[in-house]
C-alpha positions as YAML, in Angstrom:
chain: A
units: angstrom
residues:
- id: 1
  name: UNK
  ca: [0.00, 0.00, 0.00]
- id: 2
  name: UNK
  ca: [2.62, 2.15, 0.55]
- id: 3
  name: UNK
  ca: [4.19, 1.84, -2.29]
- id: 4
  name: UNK
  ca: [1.53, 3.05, -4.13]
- id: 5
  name: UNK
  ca: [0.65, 6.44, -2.29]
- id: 6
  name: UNK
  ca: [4.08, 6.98, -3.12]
- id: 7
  name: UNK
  ca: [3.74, 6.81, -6.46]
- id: 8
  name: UNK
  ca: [-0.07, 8.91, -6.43]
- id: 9
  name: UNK
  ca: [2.26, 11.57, -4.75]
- id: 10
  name: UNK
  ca: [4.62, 11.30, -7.05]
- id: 11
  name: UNK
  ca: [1.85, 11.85, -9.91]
- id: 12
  name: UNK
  ca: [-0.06, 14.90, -8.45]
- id: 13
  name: UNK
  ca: [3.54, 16.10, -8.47]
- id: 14
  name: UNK
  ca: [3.99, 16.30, -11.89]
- id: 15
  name: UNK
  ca: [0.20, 17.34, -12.57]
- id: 16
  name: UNK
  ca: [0.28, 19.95, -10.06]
- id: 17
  name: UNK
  ca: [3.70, 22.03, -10.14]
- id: 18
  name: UNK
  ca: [3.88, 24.96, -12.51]
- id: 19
  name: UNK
  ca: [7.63, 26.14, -13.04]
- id: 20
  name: UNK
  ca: [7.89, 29.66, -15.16]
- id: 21
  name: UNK
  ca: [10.72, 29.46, -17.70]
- id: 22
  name: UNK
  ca: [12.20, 32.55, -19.18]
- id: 23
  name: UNK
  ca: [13.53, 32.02, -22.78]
- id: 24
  name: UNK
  ca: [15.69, 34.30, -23.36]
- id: 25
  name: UNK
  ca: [15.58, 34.66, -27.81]
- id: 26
  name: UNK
  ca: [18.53, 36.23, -29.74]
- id: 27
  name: UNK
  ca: [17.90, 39.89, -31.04]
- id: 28
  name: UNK
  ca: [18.86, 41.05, -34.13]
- id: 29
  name: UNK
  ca: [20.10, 44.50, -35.29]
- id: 30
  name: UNK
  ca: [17.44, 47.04, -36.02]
- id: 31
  name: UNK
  ca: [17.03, 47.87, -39.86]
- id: 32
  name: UNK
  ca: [14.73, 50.19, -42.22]
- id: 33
  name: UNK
  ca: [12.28, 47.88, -43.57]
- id: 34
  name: UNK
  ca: [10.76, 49.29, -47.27]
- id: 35
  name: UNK
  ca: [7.67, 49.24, -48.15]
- id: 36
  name: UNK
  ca: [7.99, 51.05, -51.59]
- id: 37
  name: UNK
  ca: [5.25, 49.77, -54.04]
- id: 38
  name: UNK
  ca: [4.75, 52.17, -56.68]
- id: 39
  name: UNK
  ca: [1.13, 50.74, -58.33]
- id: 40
  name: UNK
  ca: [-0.30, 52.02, -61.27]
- id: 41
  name: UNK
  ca: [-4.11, 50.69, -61.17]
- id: 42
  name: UNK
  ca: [-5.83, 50.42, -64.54]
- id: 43
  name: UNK
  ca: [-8.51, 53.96, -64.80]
- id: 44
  name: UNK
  ca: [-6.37, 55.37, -62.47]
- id: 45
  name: UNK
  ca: [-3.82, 58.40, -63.00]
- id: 46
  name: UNK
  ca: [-1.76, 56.84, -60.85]
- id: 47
  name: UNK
  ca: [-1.02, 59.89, -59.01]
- id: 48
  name: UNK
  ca: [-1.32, 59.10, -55.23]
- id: 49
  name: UNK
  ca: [1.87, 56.97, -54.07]
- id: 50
  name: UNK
  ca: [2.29, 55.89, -50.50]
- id: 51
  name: UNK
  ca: [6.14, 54.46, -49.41]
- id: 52
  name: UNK
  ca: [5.71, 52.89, -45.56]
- id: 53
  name: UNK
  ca: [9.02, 52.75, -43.99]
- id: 54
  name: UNK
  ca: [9.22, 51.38, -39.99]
- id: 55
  name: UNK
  ca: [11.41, 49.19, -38.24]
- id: 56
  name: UNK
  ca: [12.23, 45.49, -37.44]
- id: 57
  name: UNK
  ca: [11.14, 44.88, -34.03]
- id: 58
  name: UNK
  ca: [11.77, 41.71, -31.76]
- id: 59
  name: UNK
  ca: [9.28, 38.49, -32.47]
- id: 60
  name: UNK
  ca: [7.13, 38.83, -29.95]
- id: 61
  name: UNK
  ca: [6.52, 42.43, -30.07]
- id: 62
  name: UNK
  ca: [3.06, 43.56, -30.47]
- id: 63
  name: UNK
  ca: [3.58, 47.02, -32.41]
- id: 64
  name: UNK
  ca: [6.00, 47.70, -35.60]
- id: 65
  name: UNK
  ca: [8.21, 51.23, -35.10]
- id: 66
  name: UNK
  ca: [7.64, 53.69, -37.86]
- id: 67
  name: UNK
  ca: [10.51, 55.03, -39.02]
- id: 68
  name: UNK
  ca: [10.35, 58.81, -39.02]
- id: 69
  name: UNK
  ca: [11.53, 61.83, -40.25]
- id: 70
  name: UNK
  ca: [12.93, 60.50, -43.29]
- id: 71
  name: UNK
  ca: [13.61, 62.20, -46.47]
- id: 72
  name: UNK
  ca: [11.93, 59.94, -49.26]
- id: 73
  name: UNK
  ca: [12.28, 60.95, -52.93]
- id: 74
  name: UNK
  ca: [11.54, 58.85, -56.30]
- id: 75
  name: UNK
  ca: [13.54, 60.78, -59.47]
- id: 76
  name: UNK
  ca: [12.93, 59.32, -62.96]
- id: 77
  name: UNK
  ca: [14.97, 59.03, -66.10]
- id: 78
  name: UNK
  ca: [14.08, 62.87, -66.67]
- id: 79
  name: UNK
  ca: [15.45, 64.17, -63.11]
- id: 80
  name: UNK
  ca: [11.77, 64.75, -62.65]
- id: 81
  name: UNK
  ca: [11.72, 64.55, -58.26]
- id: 82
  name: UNK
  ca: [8.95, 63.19, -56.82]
- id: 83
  name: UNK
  ca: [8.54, 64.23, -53.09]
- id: 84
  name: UNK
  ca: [6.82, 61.89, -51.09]
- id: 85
  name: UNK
  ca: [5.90, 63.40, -47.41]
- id: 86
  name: UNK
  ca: [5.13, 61.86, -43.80]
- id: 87
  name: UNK
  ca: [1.98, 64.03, -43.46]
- id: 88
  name: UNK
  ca: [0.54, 62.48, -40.33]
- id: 89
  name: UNK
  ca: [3.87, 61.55, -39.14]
- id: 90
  name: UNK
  ca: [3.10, 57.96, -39.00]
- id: 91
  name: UNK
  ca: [5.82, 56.14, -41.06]
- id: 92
  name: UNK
  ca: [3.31, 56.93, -44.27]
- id: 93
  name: UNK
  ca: [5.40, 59.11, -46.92]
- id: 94
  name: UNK
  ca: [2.73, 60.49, -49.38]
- id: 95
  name: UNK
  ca: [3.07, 61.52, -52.94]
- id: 96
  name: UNK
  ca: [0.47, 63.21, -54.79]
- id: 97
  name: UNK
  ca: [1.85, 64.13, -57.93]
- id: 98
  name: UNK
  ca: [3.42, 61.35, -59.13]
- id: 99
  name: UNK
  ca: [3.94, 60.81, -62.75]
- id: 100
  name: UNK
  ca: [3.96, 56.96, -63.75]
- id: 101
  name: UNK
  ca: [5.32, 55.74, -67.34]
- id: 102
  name: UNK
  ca: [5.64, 52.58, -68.76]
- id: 103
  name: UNK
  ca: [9.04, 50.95, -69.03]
- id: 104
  name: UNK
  ca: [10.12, 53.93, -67.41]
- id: 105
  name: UNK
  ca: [13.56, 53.61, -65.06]
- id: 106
  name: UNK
  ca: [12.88, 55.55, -61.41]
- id: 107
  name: UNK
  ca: [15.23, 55.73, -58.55]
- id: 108
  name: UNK
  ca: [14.57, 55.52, -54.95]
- id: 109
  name: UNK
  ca: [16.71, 57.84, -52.32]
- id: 110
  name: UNK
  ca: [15.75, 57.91, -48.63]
- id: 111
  name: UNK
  ca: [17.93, 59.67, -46.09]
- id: 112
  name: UNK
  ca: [17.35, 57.97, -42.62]
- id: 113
  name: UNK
  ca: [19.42, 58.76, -39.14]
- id: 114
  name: UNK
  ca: [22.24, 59.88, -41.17]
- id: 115
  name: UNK
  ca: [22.05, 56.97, -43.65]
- id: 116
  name: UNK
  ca: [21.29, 56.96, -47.68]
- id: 117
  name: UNK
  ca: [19.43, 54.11, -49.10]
- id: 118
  name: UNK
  ca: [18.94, 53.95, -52.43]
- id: 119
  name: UNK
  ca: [17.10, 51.63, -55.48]
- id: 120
  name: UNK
  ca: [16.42, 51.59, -58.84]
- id: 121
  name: UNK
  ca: [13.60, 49.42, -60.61]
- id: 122
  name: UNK
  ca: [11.54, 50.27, -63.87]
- id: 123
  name: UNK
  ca: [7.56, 50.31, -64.12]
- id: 124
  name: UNK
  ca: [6.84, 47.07, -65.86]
- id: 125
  name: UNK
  ca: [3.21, 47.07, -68.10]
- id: 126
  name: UNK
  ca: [0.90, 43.94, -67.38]
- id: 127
  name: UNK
  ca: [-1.93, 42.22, -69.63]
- id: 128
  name: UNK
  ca: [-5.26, 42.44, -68.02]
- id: 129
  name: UNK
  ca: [-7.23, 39.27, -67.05]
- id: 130
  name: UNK
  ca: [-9.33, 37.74, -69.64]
- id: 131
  name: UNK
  ca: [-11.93, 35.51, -67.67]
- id: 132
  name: UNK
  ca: [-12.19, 33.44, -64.02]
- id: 133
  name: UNK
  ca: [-13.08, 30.07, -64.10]
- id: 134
  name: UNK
  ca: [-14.58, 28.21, -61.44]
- id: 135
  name: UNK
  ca: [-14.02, 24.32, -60.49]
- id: 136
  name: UNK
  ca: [-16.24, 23.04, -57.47]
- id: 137
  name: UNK
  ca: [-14.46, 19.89, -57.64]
- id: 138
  name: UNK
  ca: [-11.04, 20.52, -56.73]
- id: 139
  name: UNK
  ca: [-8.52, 19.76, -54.23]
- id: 140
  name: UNK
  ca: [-7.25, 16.18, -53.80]
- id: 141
  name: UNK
  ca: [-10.82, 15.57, -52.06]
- id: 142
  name: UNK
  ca: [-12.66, 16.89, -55.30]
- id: 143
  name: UNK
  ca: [-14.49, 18.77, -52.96]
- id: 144
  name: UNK
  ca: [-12.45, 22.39, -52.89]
- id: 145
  name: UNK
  ca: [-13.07, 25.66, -54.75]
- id: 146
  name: UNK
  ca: [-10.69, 26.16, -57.64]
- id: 147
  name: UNK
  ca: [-10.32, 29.48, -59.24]
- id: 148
  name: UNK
  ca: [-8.37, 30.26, -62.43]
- id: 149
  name: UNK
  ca: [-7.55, 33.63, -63.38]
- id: 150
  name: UNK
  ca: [-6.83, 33.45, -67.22]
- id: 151
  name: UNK
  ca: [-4.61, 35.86, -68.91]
- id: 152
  name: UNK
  ca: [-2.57, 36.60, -72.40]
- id: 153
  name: UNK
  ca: [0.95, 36.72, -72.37]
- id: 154
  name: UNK
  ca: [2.45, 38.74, -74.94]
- id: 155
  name: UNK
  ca: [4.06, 37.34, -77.61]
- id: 156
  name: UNK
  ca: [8.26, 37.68, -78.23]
- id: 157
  name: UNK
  ca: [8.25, 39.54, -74.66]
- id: 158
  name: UNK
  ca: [10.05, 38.41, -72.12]
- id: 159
  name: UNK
  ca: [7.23, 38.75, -68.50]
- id: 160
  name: UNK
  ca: [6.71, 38.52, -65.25]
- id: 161
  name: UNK
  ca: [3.64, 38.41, -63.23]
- id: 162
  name: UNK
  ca: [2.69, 38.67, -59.48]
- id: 163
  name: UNK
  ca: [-0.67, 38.09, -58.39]
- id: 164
  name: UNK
  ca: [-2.33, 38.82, -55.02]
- id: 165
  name: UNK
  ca: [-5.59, 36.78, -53.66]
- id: 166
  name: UNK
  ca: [-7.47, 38.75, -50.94]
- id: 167
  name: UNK
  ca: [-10.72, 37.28, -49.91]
- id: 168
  name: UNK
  ca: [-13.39, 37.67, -47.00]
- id: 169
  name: UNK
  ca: [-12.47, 34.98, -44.90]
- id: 170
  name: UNK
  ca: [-8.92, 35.08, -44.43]
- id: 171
  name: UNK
  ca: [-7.14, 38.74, -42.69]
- id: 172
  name: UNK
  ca: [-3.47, 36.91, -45.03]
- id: 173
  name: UNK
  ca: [-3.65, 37.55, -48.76]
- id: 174
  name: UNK
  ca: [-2.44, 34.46, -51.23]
- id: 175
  name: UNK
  ca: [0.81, 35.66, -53.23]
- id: 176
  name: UNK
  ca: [1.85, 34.36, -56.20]
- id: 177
  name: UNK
  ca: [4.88, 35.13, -58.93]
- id: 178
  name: UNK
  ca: [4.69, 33.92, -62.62]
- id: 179
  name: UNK
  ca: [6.71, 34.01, -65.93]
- id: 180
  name: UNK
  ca: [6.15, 33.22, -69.31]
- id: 181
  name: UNK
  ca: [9.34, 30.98, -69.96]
- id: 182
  name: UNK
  ca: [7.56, 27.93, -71.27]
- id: 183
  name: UNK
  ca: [3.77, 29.79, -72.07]
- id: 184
  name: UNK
  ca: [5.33, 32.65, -74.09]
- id: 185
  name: UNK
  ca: [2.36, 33.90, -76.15]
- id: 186
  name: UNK
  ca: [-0.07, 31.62, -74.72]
- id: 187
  name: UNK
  ca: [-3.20, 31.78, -72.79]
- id: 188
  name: UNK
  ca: [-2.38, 31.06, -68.99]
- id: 189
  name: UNK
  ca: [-3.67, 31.29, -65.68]
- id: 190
  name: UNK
  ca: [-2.63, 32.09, -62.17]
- id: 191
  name: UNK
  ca: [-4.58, 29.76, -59.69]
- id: 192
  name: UNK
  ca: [-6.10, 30.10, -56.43]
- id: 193
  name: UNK
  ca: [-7.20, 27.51, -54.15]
- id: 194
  name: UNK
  ca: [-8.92, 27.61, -50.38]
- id: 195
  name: UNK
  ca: [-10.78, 24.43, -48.56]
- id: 196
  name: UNK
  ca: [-12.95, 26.75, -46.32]
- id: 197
  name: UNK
  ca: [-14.29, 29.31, -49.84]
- id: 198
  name: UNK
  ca: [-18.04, 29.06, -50.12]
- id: 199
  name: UNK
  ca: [-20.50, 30.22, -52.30]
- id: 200
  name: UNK
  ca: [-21.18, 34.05, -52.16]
- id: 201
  name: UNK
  ca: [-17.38, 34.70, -50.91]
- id: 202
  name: UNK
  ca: [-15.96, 37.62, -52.30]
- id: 203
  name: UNK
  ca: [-12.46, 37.33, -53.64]
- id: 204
  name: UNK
  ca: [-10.21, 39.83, -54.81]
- id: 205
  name: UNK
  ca: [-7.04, 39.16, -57.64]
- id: 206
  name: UNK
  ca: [-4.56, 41.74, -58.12]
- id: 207
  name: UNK
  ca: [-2.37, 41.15, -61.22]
- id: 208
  name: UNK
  ca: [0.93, 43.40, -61.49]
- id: 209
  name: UNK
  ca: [3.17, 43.52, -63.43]
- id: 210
  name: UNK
  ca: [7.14, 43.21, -62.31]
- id: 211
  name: UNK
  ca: [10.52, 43.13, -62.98]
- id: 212
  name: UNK
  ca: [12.49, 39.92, -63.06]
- id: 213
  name: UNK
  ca: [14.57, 41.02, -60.24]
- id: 214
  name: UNK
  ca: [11.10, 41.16, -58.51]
- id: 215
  name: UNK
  ca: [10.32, 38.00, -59.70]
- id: 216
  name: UNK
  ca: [13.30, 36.23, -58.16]
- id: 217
  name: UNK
  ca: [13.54, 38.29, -54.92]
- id: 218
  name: UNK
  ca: [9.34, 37.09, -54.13]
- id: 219
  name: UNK
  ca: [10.04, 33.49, -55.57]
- id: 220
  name: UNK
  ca: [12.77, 33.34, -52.76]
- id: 221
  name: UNK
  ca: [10.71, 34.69, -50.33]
- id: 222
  name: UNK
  ca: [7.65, 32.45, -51.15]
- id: 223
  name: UNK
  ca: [9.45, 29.61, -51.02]
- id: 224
  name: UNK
  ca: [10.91, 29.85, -47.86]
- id: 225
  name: UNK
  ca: [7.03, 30.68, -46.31]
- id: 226
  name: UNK
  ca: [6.22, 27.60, -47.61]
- id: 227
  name: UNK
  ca: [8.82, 25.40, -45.48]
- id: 228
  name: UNK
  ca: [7.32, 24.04, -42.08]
- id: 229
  name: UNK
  ca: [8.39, 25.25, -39.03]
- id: 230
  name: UNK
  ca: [9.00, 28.92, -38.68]
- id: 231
  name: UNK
  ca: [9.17, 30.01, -35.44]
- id: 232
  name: UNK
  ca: [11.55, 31.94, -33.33]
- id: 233
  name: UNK
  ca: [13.17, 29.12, -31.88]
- id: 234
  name: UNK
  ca: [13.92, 27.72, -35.17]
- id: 235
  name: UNK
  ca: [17.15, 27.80, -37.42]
- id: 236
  name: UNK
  ca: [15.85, 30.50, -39.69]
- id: 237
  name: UNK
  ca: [17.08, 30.56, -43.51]
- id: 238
  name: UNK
  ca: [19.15, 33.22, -45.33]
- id: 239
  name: UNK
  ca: [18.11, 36.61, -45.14]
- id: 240
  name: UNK
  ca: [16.78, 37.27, -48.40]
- id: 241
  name: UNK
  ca: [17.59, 40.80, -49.55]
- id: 242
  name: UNK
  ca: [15.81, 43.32, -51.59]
- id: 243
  name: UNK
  ca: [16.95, 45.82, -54.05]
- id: 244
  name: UNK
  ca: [17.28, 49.27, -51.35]
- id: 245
  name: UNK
  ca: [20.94, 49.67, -50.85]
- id: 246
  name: UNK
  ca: [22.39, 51.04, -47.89]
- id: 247
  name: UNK
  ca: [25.01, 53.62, -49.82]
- id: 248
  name: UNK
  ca: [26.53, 54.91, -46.41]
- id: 249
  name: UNK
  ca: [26.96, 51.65, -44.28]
- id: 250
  name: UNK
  ca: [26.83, 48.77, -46.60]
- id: 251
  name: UNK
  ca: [26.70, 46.23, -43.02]
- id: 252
  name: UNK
  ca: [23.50, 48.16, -42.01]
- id: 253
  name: UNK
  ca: [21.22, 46.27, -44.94]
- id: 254
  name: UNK
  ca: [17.50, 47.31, -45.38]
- id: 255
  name: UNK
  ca: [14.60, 44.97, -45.37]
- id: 256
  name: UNK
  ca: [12.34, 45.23, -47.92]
- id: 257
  name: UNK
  ca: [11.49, 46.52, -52.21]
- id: 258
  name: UNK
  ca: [11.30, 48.99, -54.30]
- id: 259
  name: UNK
  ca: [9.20, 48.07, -57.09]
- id: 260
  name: UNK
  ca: [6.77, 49.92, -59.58]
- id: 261
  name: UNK
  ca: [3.87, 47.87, -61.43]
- id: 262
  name: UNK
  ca: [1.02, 48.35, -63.87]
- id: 263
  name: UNK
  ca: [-1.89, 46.77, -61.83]
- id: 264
  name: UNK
  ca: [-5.18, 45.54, -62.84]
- id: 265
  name: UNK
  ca: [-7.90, 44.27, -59.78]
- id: 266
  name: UNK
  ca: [-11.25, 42.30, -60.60]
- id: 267
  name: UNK
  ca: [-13.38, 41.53, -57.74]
- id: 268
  name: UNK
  ca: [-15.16, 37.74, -58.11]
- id: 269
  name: UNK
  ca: [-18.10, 36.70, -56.56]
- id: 270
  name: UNK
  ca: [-17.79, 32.47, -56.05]
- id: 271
  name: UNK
  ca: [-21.17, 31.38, -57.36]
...
């Protein structure tokens, strides 16, 4: 018998003792992350630009710095300077005279806590979506929603495509990059795919139009989102860097893209 309170005491032990264990996780150095998408939407003048710029901030930390008082300009092939302006002095640099041009070459410059940053990218044109398909039989259930968002590629062009999925039920768009290496000229599509979609959903597709710098830099980044794990604890993969330039400290890296896109949206309605 006593043997075996022994062993109940050990048990409620176990069950019972709460022991608080601090984890202490590695910090990293600070750095201007650059959120610089220059969109041109289609029946737009394309006029009103917004560049976000903040802060890297530990893992667990509920609130992103903005990074103010910068100096945030966008010059084209012309010398043509674009001033874009933290109004409400929220990290939000604001440009409301901005002039965009096809194929055109413009150059980023921001001047942060003594540092120059600096990127050039050119605004690439995009074909416009022809139709959306719908399968109700997808998935390797044949029970998902399927949608296909069909679209031209120009022929004897080199092209590269990123699409963006926002729907209704989910606060995390689906991103997507395409080329045309083996459909040059061809009718294609960029698919989407979600197991909870249902009838009367409301999705959004976004279709730009990029570089293939661009291309590369979100493939990377894409495919490392897709590995399992992911969490702080984890070995994390190579630090995949944009195109912003750090001119003054080359050590003190931004985070981040400058890129500049012809953009057509179609809202769909999943019948």
């Amino acid at each position: 018998m006593r043997k075996y309170i022994i062993l109940l005491v050990i048990s409620l032990s176990f069950f019972n003792c709460e022991e608080v264990i601090d984890v202490e996780v590695p910090s990293a150095q600070e750095r201007l992350v650059v959120e610089a998408s220059i969109n041109w939407f289609d029946g737009t003048l394309g006029n009103e630009q917004v560049i976000r710029l903040t802060k890297s901030a530990p893992y667990f930390d509920t609130e992103i710095p903005a990074a103010l008082n910068a100096t945030v300009t966008v010059t084209n092939s012309t010398n043509t300077v674009f001033n874009f302006i933290d109004i409400a002095n929220n990290g939000e640099y604001i440009c409301s005279d901005f002039i965009p041009v096809l194929n055109e070459t413009y150059t980023l410059n921001i001047s942060y806590e003594n540092e120059t940053y600096v990127a050039t990218e050119t605004l690439k044109a995009v074909t416009p979506i022809d139709y959306i398909d719908q399968n109700n039989e997808g998935g390797f259930s044949g029970d998902e929603i399927e949608i296909k968002a069909y679209y031209t590629d120009p022929l004897d062009e080199e092209n590269f495509y990123f699409y963006q999925f926002d729907t209704n039920i989910s606060v995390i768009p689906t991103l997507e990059v395409y080329n045309d290496e083996f459909t040059n000229g061809n009718q294609i599509f960029a698919f989407f795919t979600e197991e909870d979609l249902e009838t009367q959903d409301e999705l959004n597709i976004t279709h730009f139009g990029v570089s293939k710098q661009f291309y590369e830099y979100m493939n990377l980044l894409l495919q490392q989102s897709n590995q399992d794990g992911g969490g702080p604890f984890q070995t994390q993969p190579a630090t995949v860097k944009g195109n912003c330039v750090n001119t003054t400290n080359s050590e003190n890296y931004p985070f981040g893209y400058f890129r500049l896109s012809q953009a057509f949206k179609t809202t769909y309605i999943v019948e």
